[in-house]
mmCIF file of the C-alpha atoms, coordinates in Angstrom:
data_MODEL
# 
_entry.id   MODEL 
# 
loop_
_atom_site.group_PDB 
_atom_site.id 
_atom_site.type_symbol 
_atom_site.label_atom_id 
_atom_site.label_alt_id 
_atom_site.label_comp_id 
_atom_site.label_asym_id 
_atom_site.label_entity_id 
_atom_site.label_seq_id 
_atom_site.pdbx_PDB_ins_code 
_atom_site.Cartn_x 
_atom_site.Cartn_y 
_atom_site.Cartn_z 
_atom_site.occupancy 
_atom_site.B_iso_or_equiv 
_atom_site.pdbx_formal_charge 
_atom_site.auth_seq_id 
_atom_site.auth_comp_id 
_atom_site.auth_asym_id 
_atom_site.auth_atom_id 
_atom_site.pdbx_PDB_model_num 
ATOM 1   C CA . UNK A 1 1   ? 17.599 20.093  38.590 1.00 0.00 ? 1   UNK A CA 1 
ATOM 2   C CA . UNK A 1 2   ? 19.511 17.056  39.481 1.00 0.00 ? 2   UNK A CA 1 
ATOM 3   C CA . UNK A 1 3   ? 20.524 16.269  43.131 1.00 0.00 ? 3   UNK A CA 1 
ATOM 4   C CA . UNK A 1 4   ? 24.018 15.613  44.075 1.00 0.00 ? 4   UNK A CA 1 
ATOM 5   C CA . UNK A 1 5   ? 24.601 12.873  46.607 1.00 0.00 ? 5   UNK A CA 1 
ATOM 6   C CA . UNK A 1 6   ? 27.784 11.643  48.311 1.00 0.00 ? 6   UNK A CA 1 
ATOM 7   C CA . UNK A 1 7   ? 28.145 8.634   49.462 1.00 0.00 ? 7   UNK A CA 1 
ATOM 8   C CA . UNK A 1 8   ? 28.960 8.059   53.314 1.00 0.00 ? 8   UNK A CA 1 
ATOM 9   C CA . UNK A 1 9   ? 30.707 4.581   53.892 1.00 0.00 ? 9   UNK A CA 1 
ATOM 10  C CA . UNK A 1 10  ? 30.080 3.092   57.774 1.00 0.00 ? 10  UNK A CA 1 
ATOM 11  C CA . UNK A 1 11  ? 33.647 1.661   58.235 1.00 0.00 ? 11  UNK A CA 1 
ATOM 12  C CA . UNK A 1 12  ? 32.700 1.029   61.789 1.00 0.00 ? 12  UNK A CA 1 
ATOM 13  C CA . UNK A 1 13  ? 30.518 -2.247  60.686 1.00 0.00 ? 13  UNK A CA 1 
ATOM 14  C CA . UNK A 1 14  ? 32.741 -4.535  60.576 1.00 0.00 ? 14  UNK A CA 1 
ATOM 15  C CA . UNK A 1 15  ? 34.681 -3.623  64.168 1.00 0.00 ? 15  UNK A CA 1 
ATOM 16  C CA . UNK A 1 16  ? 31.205 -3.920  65.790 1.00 0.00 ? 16  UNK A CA 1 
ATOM 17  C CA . UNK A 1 17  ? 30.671 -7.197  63.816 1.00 0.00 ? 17  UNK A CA 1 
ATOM 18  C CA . UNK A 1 18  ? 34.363 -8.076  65.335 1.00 0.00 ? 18  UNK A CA 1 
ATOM 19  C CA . UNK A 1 19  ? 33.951 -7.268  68.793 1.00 0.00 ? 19  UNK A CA 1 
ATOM 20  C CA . UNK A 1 20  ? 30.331 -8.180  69.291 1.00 0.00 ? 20  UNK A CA 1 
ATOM 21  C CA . UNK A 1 21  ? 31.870 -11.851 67.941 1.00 0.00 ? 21  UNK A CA 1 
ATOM 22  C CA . UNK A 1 22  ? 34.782 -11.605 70.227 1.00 0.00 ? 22  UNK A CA 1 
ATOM 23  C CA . UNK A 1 23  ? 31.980 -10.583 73.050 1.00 0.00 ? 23  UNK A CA 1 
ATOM 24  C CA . UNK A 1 24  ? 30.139 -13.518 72.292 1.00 0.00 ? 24  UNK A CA 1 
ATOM 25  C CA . UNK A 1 25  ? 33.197 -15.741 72.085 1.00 0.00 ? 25  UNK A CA 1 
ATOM 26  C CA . UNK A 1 26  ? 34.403 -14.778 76.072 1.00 0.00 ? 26  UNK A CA 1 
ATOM 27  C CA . UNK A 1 27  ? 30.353 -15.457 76.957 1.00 0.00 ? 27  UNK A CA 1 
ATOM 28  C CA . UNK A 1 28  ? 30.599 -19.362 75.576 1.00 0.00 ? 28  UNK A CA 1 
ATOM 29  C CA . UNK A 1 29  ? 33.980 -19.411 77.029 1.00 0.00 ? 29  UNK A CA 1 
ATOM 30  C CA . UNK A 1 30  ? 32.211 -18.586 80.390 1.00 0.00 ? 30  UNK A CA 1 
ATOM 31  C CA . UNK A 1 31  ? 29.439 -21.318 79.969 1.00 0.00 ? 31  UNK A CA 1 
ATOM 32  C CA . UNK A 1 32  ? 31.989 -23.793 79.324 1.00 0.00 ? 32  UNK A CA 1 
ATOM 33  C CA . UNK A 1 33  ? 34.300 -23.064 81.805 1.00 0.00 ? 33  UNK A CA 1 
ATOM 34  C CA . UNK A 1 34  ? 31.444 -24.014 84.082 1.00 0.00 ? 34  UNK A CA 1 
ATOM 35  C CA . UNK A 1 35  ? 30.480 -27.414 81.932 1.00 0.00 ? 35  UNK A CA 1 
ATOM 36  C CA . UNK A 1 36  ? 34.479 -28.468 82.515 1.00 0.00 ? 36  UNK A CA 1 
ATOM 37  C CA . UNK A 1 37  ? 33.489 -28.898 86.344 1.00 0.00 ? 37  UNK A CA 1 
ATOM 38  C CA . UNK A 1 38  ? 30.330 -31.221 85.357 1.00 0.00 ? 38  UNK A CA 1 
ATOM 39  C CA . UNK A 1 39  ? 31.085 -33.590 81.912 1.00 0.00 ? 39  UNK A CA 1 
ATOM 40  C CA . UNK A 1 40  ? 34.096 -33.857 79.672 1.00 0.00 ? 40  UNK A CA 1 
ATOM 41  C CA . UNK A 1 41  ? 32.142 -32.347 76.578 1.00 0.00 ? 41  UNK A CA 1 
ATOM 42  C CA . UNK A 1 42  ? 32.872 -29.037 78.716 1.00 0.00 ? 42  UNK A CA 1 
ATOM 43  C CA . UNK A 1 43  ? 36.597 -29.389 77.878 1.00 0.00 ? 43  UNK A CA 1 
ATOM 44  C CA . UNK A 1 44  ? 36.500 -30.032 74.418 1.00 0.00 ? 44  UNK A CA 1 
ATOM 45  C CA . UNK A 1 45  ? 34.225 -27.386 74.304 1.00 0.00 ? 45  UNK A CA 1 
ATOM 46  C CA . UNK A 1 46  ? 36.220 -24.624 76.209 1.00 0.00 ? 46  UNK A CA 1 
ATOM 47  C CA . UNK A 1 47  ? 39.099 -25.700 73.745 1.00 0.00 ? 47  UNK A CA 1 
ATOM 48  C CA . UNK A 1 48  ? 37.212 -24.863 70.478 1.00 0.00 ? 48  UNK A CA 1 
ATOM 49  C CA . UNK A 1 49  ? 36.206 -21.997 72.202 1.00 0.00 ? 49  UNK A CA 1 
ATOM 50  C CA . UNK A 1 50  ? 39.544 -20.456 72.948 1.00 0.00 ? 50  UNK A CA 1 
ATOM 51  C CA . UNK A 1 51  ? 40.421 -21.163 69.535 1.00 0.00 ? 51  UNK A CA 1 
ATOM 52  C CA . UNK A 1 52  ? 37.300 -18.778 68.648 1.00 0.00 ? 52  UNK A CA 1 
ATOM 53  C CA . UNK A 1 53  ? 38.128 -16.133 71.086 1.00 0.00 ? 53  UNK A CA 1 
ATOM 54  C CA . UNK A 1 54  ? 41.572 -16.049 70.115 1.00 0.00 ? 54  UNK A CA 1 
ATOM 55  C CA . UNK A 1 55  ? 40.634 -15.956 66.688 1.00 0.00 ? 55  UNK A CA 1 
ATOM 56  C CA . UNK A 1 56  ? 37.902 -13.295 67.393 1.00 0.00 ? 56  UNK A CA 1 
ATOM 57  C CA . UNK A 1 57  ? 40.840 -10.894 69.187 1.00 0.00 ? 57  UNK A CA 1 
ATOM 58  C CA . UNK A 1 58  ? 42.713 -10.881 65.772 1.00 0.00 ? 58  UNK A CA 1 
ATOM 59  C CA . UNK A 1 59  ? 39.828 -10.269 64.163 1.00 0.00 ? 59  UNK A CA 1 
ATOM 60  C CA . UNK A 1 60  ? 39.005 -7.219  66.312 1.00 0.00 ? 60  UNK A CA 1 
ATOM 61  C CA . UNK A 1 61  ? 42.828 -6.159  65.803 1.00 0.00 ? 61  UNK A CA 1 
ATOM 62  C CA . UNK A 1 62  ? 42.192 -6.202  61.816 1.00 0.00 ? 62  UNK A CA 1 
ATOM 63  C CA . UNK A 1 63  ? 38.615 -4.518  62.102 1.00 0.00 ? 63  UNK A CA 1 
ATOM 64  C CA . UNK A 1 64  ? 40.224 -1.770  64.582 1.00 0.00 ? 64  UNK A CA 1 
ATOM 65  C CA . UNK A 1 65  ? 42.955 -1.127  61.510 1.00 0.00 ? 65  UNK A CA 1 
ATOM 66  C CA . UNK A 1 66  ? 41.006 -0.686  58.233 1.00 0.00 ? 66  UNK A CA 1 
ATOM 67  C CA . UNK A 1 67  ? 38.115 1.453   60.723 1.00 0.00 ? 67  UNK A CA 1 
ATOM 68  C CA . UNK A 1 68  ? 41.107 3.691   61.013 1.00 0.00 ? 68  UNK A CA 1 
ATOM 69  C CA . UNK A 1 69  ? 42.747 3.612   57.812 1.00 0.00 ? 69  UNK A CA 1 
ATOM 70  C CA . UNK A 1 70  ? 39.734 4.962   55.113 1.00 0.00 ? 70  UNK A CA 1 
ATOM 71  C CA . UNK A 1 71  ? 39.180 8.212   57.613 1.00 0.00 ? 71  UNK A CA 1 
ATOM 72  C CA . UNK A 1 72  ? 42.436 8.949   59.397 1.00 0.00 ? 72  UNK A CA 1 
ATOM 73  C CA . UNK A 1 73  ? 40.721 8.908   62.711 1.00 0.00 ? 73  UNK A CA 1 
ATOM 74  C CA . UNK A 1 74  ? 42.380 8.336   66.127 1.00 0.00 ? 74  UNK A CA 1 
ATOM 75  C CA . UNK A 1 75  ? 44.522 5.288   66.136 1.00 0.00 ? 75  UNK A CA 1 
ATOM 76  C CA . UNK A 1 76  ? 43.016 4.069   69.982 1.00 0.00 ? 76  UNK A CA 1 
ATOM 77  C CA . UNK A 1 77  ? 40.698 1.508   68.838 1.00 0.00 ? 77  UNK A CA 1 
ATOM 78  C CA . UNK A 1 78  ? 44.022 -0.470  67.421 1.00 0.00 ? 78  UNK A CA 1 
ATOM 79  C CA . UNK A 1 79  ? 45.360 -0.059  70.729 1.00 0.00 ? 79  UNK A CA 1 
ATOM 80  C CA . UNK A 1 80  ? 42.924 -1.308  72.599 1.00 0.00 ? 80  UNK A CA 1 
ATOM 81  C CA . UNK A 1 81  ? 42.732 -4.532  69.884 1.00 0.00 ? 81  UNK A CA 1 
ATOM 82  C CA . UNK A 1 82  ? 46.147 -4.928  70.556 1.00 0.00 ? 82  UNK A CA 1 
ATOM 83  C CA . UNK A 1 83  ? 46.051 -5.294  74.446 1.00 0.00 ? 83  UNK A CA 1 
ATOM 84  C CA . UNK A 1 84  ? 43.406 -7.085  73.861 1.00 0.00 ? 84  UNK A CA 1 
ATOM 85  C CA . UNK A 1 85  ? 45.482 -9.522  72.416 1.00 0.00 ? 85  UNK A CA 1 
ATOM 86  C CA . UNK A 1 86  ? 47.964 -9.503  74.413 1.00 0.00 ? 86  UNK A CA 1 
ATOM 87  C CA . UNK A 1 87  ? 45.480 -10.363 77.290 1.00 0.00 ? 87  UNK A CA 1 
ATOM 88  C CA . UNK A 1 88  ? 43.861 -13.080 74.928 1.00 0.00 ? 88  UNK A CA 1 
ATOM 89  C CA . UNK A 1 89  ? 47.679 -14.279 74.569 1.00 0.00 ? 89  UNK A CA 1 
ATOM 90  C CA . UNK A 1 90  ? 48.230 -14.347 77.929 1.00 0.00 ? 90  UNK A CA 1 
ATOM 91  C CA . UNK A 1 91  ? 45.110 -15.936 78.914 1.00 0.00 ? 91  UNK A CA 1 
ATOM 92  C CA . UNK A 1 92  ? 46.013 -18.704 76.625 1.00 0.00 ? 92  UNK A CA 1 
ATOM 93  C CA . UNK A 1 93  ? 49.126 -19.407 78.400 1.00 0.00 ? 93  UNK A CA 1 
ATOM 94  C CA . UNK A 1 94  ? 47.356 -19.524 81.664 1.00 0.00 ? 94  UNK A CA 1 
ATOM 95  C CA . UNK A 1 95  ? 44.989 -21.854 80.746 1.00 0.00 ? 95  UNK A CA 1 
ATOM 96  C CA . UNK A 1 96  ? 47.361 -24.384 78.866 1.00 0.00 ? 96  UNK A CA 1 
ATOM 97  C CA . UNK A 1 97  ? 49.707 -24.497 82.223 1.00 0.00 ? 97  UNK A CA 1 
ATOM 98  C CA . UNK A 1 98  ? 46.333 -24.583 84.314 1.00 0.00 ? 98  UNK A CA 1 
ATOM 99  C CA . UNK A 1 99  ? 47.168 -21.744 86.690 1.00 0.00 ? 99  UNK A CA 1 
ATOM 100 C CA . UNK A 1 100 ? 43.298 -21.324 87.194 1.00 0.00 ? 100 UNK A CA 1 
ATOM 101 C CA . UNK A 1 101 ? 43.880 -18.840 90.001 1.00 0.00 ? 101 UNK A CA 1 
ATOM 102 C CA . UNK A 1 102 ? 44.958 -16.204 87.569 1.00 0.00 ? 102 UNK A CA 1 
ATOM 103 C CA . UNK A 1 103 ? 42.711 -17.643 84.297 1.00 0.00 ? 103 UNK A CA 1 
ATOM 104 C CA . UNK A 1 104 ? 39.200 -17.181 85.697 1.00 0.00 ? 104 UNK A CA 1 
ATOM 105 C CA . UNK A 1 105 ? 39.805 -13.805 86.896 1.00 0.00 ? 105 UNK A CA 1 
ATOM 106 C CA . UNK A 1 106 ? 41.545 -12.896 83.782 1.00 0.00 ? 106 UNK A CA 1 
ATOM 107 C CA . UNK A 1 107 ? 38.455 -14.251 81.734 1.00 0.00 ? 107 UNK A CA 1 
ATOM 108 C CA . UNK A 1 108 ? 36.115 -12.213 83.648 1.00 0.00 ? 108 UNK A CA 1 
ATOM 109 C CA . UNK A 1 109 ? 38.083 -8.988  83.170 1.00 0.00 ? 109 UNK A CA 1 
ATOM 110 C CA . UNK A 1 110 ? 38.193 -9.747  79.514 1.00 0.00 ? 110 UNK A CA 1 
ATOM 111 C CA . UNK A 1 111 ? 34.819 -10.315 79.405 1.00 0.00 ? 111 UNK A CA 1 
ATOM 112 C CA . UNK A 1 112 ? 33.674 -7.011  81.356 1.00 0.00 ? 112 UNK A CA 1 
ATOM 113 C CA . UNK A 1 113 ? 36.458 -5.422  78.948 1.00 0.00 ? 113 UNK A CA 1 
ATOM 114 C CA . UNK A 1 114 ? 34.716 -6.463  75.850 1.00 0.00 ? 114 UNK A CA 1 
ATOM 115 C CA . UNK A 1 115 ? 31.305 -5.516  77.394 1.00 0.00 ? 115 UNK A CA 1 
ATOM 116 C CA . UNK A 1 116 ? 32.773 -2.160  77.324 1.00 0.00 ? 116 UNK A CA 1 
ATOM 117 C CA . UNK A 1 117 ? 34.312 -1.968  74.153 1.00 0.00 ? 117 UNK A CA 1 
ATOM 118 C CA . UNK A 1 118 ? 31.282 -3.333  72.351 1.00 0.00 ? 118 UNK A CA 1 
ATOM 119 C CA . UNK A 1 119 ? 28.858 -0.488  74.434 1.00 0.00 ? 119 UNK A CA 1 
ATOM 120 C CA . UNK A 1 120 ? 31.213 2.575   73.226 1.00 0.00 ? 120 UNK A CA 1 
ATOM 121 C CA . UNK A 1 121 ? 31.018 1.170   69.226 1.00 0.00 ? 121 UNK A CA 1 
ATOM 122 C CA . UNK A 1 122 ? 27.609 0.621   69.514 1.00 0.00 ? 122 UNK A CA 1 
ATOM 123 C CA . UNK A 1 123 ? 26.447 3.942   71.083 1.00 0.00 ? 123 UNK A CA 1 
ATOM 124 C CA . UNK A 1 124 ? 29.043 6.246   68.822 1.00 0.00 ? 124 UNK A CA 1 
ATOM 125 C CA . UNK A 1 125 ? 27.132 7.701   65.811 1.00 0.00 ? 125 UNK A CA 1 
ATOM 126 C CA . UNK A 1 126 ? 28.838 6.459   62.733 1.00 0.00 ? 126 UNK A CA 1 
ATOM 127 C CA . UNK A 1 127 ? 27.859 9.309   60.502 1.00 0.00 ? 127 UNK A CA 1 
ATOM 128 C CA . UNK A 1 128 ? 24.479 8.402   59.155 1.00 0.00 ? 128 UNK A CA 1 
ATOM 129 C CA . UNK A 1 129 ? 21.599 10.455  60.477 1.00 0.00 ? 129 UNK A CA 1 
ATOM 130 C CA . UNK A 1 130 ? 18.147 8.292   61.111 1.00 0.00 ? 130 UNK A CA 1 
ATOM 131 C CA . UNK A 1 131 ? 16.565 11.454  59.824 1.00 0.00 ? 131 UNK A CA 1 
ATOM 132 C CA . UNK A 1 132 ? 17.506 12.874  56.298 1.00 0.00 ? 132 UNK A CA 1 
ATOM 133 C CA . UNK A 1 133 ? 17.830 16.362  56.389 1.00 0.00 ? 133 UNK A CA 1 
ATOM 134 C CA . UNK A 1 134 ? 15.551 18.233  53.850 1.00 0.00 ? 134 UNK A CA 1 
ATOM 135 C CA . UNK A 1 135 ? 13.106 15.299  54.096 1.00 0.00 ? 135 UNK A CA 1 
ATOM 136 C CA . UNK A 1 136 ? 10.599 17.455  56.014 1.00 0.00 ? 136 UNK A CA 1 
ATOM 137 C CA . UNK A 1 137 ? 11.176 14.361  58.399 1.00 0.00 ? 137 UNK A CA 1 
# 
């Protein structure tokens, strides 16, 4: 008797992938926000780095789509992607006019932000079962 299987595609990889980059992105912006107070490597630095993070915020907008698309689910992730980056925007702006006052706290709510965002796609179950059922597992 032949088995039947269906096969159950994880669309949430690649927004975890997305925002655990975009996570990691704020963190080196934090370290070299720090180095731009002690050597002038920490500028150039903080300047790729925004280019990352900003980067990474699209990224998580795109992930946040085709997660939604394949299964129809609820379209909140995108909206959260997309405030995101609208805060990445902003913080952009801030730090180009060098209105620190507003950037650094900014930065530090985006960073707690993506803390969050990266906890609730981690700990959501994305279908697959550690256990197979009927495996006597």
């Amino acid at each position: 008797m032949a088995a039947q299987t269906t096969e159950v595609r994880d669309t949430t990889t690649f927004l975890r992938v997305s925002i655990f980059l975009q996570t990691a992105a704020l963190f080196f912006q934090a370290v070299t926000a720090g180095m731009l107070l002690s050597s002038s490597l920490g500028a150039l630095l903080h300047d790729v780095g925004s280019r990352v993070m900003y980067g990474a915020s699209m990224l998580y907008v795109l992930a946040a789509i085709l997660a939604w698309r394949p299964g129809g689910g609820s379209p909140r992730p995108i909206l959260y992607a997309t405030g995101f980056l609208v805060l990445a925007s902003v913080q952009v702006i801030l730090g180009i006019t060098h209105v620190p006052s507003l950037h650094v706290p900014l930065g530090i709510l985006m960073f707690g932000l993506s803390l969050v965002a990266l906890g609730q796609v981690l700990t959501r179950r994305s279908g697959r079962s550690w256990l197979r059922v009927g495996t006597g597992a």
